[in-house]
C-alpha positions in Angstrom: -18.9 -6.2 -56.0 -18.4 -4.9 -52.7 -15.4 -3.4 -53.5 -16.7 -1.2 -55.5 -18.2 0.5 -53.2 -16.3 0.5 -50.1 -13.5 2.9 -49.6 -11.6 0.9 -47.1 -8.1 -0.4 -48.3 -8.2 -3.3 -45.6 -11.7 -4.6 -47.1 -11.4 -8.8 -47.4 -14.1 -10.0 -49.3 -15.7 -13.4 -50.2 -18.2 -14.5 -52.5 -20.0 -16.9 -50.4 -22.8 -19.9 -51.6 -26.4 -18.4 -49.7 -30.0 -17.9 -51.7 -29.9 -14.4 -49.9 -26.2 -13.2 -49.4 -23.9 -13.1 -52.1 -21.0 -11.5 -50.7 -19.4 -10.8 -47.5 -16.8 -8.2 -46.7 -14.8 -7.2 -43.4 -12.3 -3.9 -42.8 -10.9 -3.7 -39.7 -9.7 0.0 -40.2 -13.5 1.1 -40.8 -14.7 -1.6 -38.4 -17.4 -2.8 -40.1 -18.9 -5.5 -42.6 -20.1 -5.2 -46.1 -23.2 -7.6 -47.5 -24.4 -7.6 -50.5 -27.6 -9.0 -51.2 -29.2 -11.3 -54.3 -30.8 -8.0 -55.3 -28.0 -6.4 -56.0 -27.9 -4.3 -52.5 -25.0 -3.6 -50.5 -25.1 -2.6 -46.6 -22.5 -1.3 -44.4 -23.1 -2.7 -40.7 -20.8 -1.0 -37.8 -19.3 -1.4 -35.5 -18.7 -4.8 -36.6 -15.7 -6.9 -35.5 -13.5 -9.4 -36.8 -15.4 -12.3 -34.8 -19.0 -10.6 -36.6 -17.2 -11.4 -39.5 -16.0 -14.9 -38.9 -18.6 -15.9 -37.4 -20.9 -15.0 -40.4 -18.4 -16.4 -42.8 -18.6 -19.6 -41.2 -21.6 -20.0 -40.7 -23.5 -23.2 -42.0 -26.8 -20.6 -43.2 -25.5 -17.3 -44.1 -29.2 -15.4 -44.4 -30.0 -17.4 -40.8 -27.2 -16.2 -39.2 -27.9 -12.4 -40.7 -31.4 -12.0 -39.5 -30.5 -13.8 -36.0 -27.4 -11.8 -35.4 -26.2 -9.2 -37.4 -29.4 -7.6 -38.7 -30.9 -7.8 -34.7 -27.3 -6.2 -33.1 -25.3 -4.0 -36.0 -26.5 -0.6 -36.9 -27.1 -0.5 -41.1 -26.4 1.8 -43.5 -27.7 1.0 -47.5 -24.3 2.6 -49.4 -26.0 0.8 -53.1 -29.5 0.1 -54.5 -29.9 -3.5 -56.3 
């Protein structure tokens, strides 16, 4: 869980339905999203912003909208190991 390893008290997290993505997270006082991966991996991508976030969420495909948006425009940091 992404919670787990995100200090943030704002964090919002969803489990969300994607063959790559298991779980999305947003906090707005840290400015960035959490993903955590179907290996077990969790990223930290910032600055992110509430629309990233969103717009993610709501996507249709999850793991498209990751490698055509996030992954290409918000710097990553690996904070877990699967």
């Amino acid at each position: 869980m992404i919670g787990s390893y995100a200090k943030e008290e704002d964090l919002q997290t969803e489990e969300v339905a994607s063959s790559q993505i298991k779980e999305i997270g947003y906090t707005a006082s840290g400015k960035a999203m959490y993903i955590r991966f179907g290996n077990g991996s969790v990223y930290r991508y910032s600055p992110a912003t509430q629309e990233d976030y969103d717009n993610c969420s709501e996507s249709e495909s999850k793991g498209k909208h990751f490698h055509s948006v996030i992954k290409r425009s918000i710097n990553a940091t690996k904070i877990h190991n699967g």
